[in-house]
N, C-alpha and C positions, 0 to 999 in steps of 0.2 A: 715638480711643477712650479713654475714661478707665477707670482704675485704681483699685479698691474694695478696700483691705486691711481686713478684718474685725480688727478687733484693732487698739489703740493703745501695747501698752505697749513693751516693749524689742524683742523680735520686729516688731513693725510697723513701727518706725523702722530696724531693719537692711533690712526687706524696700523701703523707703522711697527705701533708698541705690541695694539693686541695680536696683529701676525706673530709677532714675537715669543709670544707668550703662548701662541698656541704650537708652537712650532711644527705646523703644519707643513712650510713652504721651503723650497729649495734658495728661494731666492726672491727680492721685492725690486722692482723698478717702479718711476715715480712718470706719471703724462704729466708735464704741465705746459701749455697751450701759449702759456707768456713766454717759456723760456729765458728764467730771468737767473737760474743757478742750474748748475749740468750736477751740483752733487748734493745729494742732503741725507743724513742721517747713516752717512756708510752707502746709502743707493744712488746710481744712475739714478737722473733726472731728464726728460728727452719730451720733444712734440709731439703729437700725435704723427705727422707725417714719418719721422725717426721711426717713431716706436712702431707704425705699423710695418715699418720695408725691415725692421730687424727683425721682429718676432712676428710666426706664423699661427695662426687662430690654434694649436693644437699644443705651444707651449706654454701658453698662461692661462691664467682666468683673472681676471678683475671684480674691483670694487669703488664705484665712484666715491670719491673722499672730497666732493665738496654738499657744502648744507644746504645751498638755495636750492629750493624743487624744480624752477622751471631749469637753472643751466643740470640740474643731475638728471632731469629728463634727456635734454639736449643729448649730454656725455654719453647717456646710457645706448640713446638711441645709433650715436656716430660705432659705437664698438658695436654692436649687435648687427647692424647694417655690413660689417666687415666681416662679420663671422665667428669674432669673439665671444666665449662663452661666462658668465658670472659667475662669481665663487658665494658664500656665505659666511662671512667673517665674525666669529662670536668670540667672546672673549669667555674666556673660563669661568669666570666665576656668575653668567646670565644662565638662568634656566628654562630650557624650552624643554614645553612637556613632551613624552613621545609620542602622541598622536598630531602634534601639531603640524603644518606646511609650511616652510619656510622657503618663499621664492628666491632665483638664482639674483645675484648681485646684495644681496640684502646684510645691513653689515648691525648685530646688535652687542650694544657696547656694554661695560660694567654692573652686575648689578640687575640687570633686566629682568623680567618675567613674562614667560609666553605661555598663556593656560592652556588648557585640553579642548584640545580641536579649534585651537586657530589656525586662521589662515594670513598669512603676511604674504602679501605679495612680493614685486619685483621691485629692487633698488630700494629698498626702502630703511629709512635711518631709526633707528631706537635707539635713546637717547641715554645715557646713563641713568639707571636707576625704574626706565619707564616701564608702567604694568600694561598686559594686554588680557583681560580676562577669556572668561572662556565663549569660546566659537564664534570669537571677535573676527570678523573680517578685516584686512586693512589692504587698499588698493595700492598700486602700483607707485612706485616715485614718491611715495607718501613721507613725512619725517612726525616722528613723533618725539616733544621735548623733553629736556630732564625732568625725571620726576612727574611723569605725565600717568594720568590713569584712566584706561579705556574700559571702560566694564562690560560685561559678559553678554553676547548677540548683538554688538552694537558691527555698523556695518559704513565702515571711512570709506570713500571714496579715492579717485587717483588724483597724485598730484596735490596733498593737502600739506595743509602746514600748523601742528598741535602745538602750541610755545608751551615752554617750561612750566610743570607745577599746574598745568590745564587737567579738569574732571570732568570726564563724559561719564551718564549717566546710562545704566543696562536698557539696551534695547531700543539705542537711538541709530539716527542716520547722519552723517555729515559728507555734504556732496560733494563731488568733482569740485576740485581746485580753492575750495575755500579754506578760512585761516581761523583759528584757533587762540586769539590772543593768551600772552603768558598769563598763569593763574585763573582764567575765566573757567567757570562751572556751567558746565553745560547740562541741561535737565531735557530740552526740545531739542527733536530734530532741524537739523539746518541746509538750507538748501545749496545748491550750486552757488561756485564764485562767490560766496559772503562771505564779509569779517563779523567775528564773534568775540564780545570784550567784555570783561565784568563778570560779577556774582549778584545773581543769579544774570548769564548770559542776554545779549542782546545782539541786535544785528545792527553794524556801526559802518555801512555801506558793503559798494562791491568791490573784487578783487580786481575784475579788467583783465585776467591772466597775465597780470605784472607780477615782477618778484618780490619777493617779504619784501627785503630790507629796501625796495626803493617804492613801495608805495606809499604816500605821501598826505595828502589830508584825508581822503574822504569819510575815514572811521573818526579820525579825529575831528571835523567837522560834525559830525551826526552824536560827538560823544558832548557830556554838560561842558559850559563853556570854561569850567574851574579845573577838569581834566585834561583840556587841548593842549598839544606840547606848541611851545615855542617858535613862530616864524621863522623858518630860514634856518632853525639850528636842529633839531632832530625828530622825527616825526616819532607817536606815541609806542611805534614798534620798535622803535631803534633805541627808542630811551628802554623801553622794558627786556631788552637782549644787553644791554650795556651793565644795567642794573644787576645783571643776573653774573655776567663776566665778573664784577666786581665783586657781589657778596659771595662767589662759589668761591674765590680765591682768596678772600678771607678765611674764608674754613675748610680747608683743603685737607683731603683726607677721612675727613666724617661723614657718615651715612645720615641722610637727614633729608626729612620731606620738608622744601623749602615753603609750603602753604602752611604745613602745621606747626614747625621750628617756633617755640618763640625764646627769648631773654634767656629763661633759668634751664633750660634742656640743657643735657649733656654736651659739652665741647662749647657755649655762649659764655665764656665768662667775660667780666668787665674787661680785658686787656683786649679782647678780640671784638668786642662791643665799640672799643673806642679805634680800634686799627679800621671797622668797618667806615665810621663817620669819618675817619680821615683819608679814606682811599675815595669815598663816595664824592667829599669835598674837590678833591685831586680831578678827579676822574670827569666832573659833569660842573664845575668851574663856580661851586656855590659855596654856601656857610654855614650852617648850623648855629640858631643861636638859643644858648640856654637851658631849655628842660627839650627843646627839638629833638634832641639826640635821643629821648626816651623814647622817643617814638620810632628809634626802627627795634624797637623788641621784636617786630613778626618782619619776614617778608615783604606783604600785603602793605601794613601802613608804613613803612620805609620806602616804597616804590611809590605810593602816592605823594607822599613828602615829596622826594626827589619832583616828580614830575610838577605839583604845586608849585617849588622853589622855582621851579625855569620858567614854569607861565609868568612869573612874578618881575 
């Protein structure tokens, strides 16, 4: 049976590796809708119109490989409407219990944990490292981020968005289409279409069913005004996905809950402490001056710094 990742860009080629490693598939082709390379990674690259007149709903199963929820809805919804059918793409070393249900299309990456008697819906992204406790529901199109942890009877809705290093608390609700900002602690249930930012969470407006990366003040408006990112230059979602690109590829390779991480844990020594400040420098166009730098010992207050530095 071959392999249909909907998606070419970074997501594709990670979901690329864990085909590989499970070596499940006869074979991987790539949709990409831009059509901007015909080959990547050893695979066919084609559009959807290609891909659908080549391949008949009975020789592949897919898996969308991109991260925004509303277009992996979109994707999900164009192949299913064709007659395409979803695969489950787990990478070996994530563990799902046996009584769990893991719906078709659903891709869970390195490291994961899915407790007894969940339920994961359709298309749904688990993100390196993330827990799902037990008889967690999680709805359809959902993505949950690195290092994220859902605890046990809590009940996600479709189409949500958990960022990296976020803690939902047992026995809550988080409704259709709302967002999860990175690291926020979530203790209350949270209604439809809201953003939810900070420890101990709050609601920092609504979603609009716009996608992550391009919603633009409203959470940032409703957050203190020493928080709000920067005019014109990256709204507070985009700086805290940026943030997180950077410090994961500072320390690449190690197992680490990036809320808990701080300084002296294993794999922080001063030479990757200071490659940190110099890629964060690099990367979001600022400076560090002095004893600043001691301030990204944790995740948490290195992201606020960063975002401080840009209001500034």
């Amino acid at each position: 049976m071959l392999l249909a990742l909907y998606g070419a860009g970074a997501m594709g080629r990670e979901f690329k590796y864990m085909a590989d490693n499970s070596a499940q598939w006869d074979g991987i082709v790539f949709i990409d809708d831009q059509g901007k390379n015909e080959e990547l990674l050893g695979c066919r690259v084609m559009d959807y119109q290609a891909f659908s007149e080549r391949y008949t709903p009975d020789q592949v199963r897919f898996v969308v490989a991109i991260g925004e929820p509303v277009f992996r809805l979109r994707a999900f919804g164009k192949m299913k409407r064709a007659g395409y059918q979803g695969a489950v793409l787990c990478d070996p070393s994530a563990y799902i219990s046996p009584d769990a249900e893991v719906g078709e299309g659903t891709a869970i990456c390195r490291g994961s944990y899915i407790g007894s008697l969940a339920r994961i819906g359709r298309n749904v992204y688990i993100s390196t490292g993330a827990a799902v406790g037990h008889d967690a529901v999680i709805g359809d199109h959902t993505r949950l981020g690195v290092y994220s942890f859902t605890g046990g009877h809590v009940r996600i809705g479709e189409n949500v968005f958990i960022g990296a290093g976020a803690m939902l608390r047992d026995r809550i609700q988080v409704g259709n289409g709302s967002i999860v900002a990175i690291g926020a602690a979530v203790f209350d249930s949270v209604p439809e279409h809201v953003t939810m930012i900070g420890n101990p969470a709050r609601a920092a407006g609504e979603t609009d069913g716009r996608a992550v990366y391009q919603v633009q003040t409203q959470a940032a408006a409703a957050a203190p005004a020493a928080e709000a990112p920067a005019q014109g230059v990256l709204t507070r979602t985009q700086v805290a996905e940026k943030y997180w690109e950077v410090f994961e590829s500072c320390f690449e390779g190690i197992d680490f809950n990036p809320v808990t991480f701080h300084f002296h844990d294993d794999g922080w020594d001063s030479v990757s402490h200071m490659k940190l400040a110099a890629e964060l420098e690099k990367a979001f166009g600022i400076h560090f001056k002095g004893r600043e730098i001691m301030r990204l010992n944790t995740f948490g207050s290195g992201l606020e710094l960063v975002r401080k530095k840009l209001c500034n």
